[in-house]
C-alpha positions as CSV (number, residue, x, y, z in Angstrom):
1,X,-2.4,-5.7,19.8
2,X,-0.9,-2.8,21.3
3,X,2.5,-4.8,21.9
4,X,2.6,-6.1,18.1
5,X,2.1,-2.4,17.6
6,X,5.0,-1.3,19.7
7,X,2.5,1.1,21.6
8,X,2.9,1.9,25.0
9,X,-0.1,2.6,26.0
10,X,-1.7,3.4,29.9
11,X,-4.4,1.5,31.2
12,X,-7.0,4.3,31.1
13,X,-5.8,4.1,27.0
14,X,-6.5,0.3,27.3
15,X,-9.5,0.9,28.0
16,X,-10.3,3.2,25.8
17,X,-9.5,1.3,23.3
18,X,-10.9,-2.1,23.8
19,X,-14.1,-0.2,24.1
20,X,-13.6,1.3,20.6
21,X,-12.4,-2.2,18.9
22,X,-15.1,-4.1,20.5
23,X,-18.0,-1.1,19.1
24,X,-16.1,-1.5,15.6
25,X,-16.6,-5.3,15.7
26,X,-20.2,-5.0,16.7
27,X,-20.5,-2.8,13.8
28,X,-18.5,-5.3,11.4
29,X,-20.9,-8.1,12.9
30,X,-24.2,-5.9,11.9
31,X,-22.6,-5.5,8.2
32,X,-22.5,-9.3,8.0
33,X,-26.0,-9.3,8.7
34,X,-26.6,-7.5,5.5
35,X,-28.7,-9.5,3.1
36,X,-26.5,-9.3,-0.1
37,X,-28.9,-11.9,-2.2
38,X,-28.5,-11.5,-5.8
39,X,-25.9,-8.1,-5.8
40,X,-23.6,-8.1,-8.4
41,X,-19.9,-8.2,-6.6
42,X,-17.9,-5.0,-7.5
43,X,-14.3,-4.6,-7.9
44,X,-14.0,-0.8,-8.0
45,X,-16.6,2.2,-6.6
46,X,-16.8,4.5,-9.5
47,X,-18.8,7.3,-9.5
48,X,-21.2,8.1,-12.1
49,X,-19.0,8.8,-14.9
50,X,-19.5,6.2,-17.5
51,X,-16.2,5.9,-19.6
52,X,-15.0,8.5,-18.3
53,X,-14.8,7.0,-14.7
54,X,-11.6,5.3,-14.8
55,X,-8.0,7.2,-13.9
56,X,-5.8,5.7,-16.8
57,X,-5.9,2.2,-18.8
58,X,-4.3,-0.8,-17.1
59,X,-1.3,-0.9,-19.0
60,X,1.7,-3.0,-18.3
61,X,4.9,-1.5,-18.3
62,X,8.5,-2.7,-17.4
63,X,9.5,-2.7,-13.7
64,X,11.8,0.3,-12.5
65,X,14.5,-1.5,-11.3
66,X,16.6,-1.1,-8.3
67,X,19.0,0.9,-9.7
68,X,17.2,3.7,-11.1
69,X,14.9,3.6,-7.8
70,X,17.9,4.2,-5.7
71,X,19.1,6.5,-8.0
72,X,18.4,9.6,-6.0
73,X,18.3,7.9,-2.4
74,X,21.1,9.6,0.0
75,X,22.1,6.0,1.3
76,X,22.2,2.9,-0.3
77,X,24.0,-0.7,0.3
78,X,23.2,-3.6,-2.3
79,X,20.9,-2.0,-4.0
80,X,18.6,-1.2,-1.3
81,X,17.0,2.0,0.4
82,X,19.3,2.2,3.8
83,X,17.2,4.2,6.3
84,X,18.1,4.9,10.4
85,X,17.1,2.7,12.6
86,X,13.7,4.2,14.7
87,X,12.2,0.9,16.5
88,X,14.1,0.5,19.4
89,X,13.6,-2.8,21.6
């Protein structure tokens, strides 16, 4: 994982962190566990707000564009964002 990462990491780091990946698997094995028998699936956590609770209405609106997203960008080529180059292999 560290690899696909791009992470150099020491062995002592290794360690380290196999030991905290396996204790957050054990934790999403005891969540699985969980007896979720006749609860309602929820697509959003609100809290208790009523109508209130919800940030805006889900409207649909045109896409930006590329142009006027580039608009302010300090380098462009084709209508993309061009950005330095900061993985090195």
């Amino acid at each position: 994982m560290a690899n696909l990462a791009n992470l150099a990491l020491s062995e002592d780091e290794i360690g380290h962190m196999v030991h905290d990946l396996s204790g957050i698997l054990e934790q999403m094995d005891k969540l699985a566990q969980v007896d979720t028998e006749g609860i309602a699936p929820m697509a959003q956590v609100l809290f208790d707000a009523g109508e209130t609770a919800a940030l805006r209405h889900d409207v649909e609106r045109p896409p930006l564009g590329n142009e006027l997203a580039v608009a302010n960008a300090p380098l462009t080529s084709g209508g993309y964002f061009k950005v330095p180059k900061v993985i090195e292999r």
